[in-house]
C-alpha positions in Angstrom: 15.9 -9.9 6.7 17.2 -6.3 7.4 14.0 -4.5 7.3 15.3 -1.1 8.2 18.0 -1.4 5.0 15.0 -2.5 2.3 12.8 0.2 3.6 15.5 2.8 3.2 16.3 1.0 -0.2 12.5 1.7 -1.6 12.8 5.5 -0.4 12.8 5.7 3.6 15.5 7.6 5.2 17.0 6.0 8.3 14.9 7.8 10.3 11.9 7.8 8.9 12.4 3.5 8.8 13.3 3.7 12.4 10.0 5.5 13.4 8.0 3.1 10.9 9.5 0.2 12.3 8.9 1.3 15.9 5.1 2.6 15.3 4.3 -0.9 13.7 4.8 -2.4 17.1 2.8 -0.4 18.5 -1.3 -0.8 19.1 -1.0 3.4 19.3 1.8 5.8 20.7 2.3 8.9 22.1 5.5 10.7 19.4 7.2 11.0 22.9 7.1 7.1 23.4 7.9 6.9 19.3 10.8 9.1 19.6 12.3 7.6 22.4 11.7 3.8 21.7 13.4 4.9 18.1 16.3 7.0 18.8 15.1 9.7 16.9 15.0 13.2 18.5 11.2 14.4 19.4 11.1 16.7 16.7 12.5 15.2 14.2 9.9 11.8 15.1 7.0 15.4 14.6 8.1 15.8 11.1 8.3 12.0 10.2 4.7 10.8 11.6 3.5 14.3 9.4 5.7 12.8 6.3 4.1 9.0 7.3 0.7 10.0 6.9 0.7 11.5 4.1 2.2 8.4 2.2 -0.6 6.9 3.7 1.7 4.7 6.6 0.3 6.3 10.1 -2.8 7.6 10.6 -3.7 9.8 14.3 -6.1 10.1 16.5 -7.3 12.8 19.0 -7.9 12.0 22.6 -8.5 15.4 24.5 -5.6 17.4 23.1 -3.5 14.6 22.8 -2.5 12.7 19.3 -1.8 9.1 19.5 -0.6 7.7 16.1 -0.9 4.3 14.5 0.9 2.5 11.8 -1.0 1.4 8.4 -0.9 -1.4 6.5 2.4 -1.7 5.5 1.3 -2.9 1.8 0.7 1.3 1.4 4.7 1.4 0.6 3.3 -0.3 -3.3 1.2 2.2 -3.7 3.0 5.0 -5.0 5.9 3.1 -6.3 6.9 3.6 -10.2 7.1 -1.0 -10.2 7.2 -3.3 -7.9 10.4 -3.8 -5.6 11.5 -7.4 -5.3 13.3 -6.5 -1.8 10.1 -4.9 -0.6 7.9 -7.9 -1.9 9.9 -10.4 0.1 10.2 -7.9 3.1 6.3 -7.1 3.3 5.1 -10.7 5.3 7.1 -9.7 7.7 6.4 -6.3 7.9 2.9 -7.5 7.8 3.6 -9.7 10.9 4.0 -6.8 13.1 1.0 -5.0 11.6 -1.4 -7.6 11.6 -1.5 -8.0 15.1 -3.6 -4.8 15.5 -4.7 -4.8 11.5 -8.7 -5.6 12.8 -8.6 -2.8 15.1 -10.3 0.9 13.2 -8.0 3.1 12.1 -9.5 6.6 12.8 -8.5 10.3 11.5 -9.8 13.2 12.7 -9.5 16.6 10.5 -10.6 19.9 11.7 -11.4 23.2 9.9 -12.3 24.0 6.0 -8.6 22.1 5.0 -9.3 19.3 7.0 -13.2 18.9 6.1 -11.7 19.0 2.3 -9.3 16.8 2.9 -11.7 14.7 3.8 -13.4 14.9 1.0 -10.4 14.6 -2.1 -10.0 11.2 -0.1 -13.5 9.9 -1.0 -12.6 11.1 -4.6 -10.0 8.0 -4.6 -12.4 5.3 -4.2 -12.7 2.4 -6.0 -16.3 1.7 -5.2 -19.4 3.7 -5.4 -20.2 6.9 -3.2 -23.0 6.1 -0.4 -24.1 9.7 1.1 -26.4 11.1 3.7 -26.6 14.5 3.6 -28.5 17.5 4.3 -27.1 19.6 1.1 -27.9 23.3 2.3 -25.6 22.4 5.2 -23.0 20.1 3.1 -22.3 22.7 -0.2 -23.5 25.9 0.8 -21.5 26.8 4.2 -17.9 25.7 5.0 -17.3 24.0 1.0 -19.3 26.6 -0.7 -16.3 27.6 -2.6 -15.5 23.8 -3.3 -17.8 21.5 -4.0 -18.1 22.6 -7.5 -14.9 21.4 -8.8 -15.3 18.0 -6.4 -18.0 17.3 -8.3 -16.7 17.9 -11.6 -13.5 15.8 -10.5 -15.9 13.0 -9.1 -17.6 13.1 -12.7 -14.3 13.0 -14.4 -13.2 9.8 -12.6 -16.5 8.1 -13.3 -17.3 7.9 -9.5 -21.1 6.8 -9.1 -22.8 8.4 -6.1 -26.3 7.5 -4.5 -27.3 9.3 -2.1 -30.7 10.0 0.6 -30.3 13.6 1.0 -33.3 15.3 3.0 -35.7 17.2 0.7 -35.6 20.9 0.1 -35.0 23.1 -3.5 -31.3 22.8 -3.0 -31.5 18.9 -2.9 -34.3 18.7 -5.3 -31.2 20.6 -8.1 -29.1 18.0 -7.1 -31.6 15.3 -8.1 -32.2 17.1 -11.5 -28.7 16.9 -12.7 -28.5 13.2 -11.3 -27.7 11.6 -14.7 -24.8 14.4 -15.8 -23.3 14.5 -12.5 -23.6 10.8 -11.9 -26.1 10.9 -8.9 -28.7 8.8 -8.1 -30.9 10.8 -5.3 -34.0 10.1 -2.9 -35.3 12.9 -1.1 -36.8 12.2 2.7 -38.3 14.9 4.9 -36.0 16.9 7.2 -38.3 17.6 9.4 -38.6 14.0 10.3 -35.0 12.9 9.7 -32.7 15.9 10.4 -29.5 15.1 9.2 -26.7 16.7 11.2 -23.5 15.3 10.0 -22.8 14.1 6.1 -21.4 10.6 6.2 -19.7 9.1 2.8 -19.0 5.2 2.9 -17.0 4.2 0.1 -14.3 1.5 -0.4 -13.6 0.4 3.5 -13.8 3.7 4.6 -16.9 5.8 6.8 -16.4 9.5 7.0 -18.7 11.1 9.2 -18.2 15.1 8.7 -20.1 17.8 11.0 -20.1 20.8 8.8 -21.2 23.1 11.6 -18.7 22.1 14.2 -16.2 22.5 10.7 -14.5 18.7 12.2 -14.5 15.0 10.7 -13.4 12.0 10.9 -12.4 8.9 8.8 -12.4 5.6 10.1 -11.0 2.7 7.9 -12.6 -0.9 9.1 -13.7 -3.2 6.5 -16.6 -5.0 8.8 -17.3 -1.2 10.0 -17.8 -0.1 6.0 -19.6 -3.1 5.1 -21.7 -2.8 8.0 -22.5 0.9 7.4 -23.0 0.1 3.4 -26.1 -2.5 4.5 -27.8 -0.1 6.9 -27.3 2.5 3.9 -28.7 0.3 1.6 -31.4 -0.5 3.9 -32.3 3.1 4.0 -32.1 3.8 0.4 -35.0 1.4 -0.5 -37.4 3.0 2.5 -36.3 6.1 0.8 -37.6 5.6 -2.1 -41.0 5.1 -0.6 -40.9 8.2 1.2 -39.8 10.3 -1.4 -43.1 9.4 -3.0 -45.3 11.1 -0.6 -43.2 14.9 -0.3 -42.6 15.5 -3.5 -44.9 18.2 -4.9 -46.7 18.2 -8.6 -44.8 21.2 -8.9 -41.3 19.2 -7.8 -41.9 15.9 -10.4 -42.9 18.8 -13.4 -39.5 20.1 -12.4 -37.5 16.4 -12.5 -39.0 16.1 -15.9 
């Protein structure tokens, strides 16, 4: 099968197939190495791996100030199709042939600045499982996404998304566990003096992304085992939670919870 005509059939230009095709058989690649294993000009191949990742087909990572990029599952080309294409059906086990090969290695993103850190965060909004959160809140909604996290939590709310989260205890987080049943949260509070949280980390779907608000960079790495693993330790720590939170909160604090 022609793969480079039925991926310009379902919507690829020429080039943009020819830098697809050539990324998939690759474990990572410099766009230098991309552009010339392809036969597309440098920055042409710039513009393409930008236009690939945002149909959810490459995905980069940052070594030093170098980007390496690596293809994604080909089965990403469904996705955002109006129906199913019967050309792209019978092309996709062998697309997935050349994928596979590197398919149980992580694929990892890294964002930086406000855009990136929210960019990060409309992507846990399109899970299909529940939210898992650590968090330190004053540091997570008050400084770089003070401005956002309002409407990401009406638009989590609005899809249904259920979020539990351990989230170390002060006023703000004690608010957040208030409004746990209209803003569908489920909260324990554990004490930050003892567990300091850092960075927020959401796991969701198969998907860990680990932001550092104060540094104002994140990261998203896509591993099913990683997730899985990362949703067990959460879970883990969810229950102990629960016991902790037990012995911080205030009379004051549970007359507030109601």
């Amino acid at each position: 099968m022609d793969l480079q005509k039925t991926l310009e059939r379902i919507g690829l230009s020429d080039k943009e197939a020819s830098v697809y095709l050539t990324l998939l058989g690759f474990q990572e690649a410099l766009p230098s190495v991309i552009s010339r294993k392809s036969g597309v000009k440098r920055p042409t191949t710039y513009v393409i791996l930008e236009y690939l990742e945002k149909r959810g087909l490459a995905s980069h990572v940052k070594k030093g100030t170098t980007l390496y990029y690596r293809a994604l599952n080909p089965y990403a080309l469904l996705e955002d199709q109006h129906r199913r294409y019967s050309d792209l059906e019978r092309a996709l086990p062998e697309l997935v042939g050349l994928h596979e090969k590197y398919a149980a290695i992580p694929q990892m993103t890294v964002y930086e600045g406000k855009e990136g850190i929210v960019e990060i965060m409309e992507d846990t909004l399109k899970t299909s499982t529940e939210l898992l959160c650590w968090a330190d809140v004053i540091s997570s909604a008050t400084t770089l996404l003070k401005d956002y996290y309002r409407s990401y939590v009406d638009t989590k709310v609005k899809r249904k998304i259920w979020l539990r989260g351990i989230f170390c205890y002060d006023k703000l987080a004690l608010e957040y566990k208030k409004r746990g049943e209209e803003e569908l949260r489920e909260v324990y509070l554990i004490p930050k003096d003892k567990f300091p949280f850092k960075n927020e980390i959401n796991i969701y779907d198969d998907k860990v992304a680990i932001v550092s608000h104060q540094d104002k960079v994140g990261v998203i790495i896509q591993n099913k085992n990683i997730a899985d693993t990362q949703r067990s330790i959460f879970n883990f720590g969810f229950e102990y939670a629960k016991i902790l939170e037990k012995g911080i909160l205030t009379k004051e604090d549970i007359k507030y919870l109601g």
